[in-house]
N, C-alpha and C positions, 0 to 999 in steps of 0.2 A: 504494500500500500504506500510506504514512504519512496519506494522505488518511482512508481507512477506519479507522485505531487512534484518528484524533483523533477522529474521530466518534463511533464506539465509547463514547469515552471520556466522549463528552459527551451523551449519551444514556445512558448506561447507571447512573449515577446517581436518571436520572426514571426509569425503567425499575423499578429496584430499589424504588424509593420504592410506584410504582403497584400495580407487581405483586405487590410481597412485602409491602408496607407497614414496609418498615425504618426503623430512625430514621438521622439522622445519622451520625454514630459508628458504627454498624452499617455502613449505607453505605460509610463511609472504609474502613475493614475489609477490604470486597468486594475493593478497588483493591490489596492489598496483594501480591497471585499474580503481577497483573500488573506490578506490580511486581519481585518477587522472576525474575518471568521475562527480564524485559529486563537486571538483571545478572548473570544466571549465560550469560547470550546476550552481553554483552559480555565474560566471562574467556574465552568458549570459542572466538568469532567468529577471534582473533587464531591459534590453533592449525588451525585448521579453514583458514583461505586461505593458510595455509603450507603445509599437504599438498595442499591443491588444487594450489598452485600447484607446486609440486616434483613433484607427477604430469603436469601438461603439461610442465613443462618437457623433464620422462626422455621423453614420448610426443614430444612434436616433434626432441626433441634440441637445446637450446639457447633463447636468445631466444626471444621467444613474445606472442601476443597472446591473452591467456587468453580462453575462451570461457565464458561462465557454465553452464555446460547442470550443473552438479554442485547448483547452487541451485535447482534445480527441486523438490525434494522438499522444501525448508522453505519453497518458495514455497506448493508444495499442503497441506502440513503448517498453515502460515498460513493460509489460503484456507477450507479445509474448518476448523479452530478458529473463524475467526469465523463462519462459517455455524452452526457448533452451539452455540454463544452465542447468536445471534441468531434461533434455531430454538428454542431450548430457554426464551426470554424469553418467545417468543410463545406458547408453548403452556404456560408457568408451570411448566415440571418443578422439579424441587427444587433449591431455591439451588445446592447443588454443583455443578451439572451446571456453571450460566455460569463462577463463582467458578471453580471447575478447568480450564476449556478457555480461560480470559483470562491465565493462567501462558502457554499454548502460544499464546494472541494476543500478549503480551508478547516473549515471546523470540524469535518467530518475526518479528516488526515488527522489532527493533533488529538486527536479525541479518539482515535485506534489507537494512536503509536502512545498516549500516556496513558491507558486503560490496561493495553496488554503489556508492556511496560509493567506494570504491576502486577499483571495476573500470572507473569512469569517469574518473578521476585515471589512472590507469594507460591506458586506450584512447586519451586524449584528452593523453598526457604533462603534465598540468597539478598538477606538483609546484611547480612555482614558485607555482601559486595558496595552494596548503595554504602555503609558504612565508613567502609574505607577509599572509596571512592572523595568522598564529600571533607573527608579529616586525616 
């Protein structure tokens, strides 16, 4: 998933240029949704695997190896955003279309990669790594 935002990312610059003929500055511009998406995907991400996670714990009753199955919907939320970015470049529809669905590539990227991020720290107990890592 973070494979595809960086590309995204690095493309979609020539992209803008070819198809729209934007200038620079114009350009920068475009980047700002995705932007603005991946920190309002980082205030939220932290509230969001707290209820996830206080819902397994009441369903198993205790301890627990959390199952991701609840991140399937910003995984497809992700998924299908960059297809309609990448849909919508191809066939030139109006600047909005990419600009607005790269808010939902943004927040939907940072919001897989700090989610699993954790669910893998967590399956694999490797708090000591974050530990030493940070000190």
């Amino acid at each position: 998933m973070i494979e595809t935002c960086l590309i995204r990312r690095t493309v979609f610059s020539t992209l803008l240029e070819d198809n729209y003929g934007l200038s620079d500055i114009i350009i920068g511009v475009c980047y700002i949704p995705n932007g603005i998406g991946t920190g309002v995907s980082a205030l939220i991400v932290g509230r969001f695997m707290d209820k996830a996670y206080s819902k397994e714990k009441e369903r198993v009753g205790g301890d627990h190896h959390y199952a991701s199955n609840d991140f399937r919907l910003t995984a497809s939320v992700t998924i299908v955003a960059t297809l309609i970015v990448g849909w919508s470049m191809q066939v030139r529809a109006d600047l909005a279309v990419p600009v607005v669905f790269s808010f939902f590539v943004g927040a939907g990227t940072s919001f897989l990669a700090t989610s699993m991020s954790l669910l893998r720290q967590e399956r694999h107990n490797l708090t000591y790594l974050s530990f030493h890592i940070w000190y």
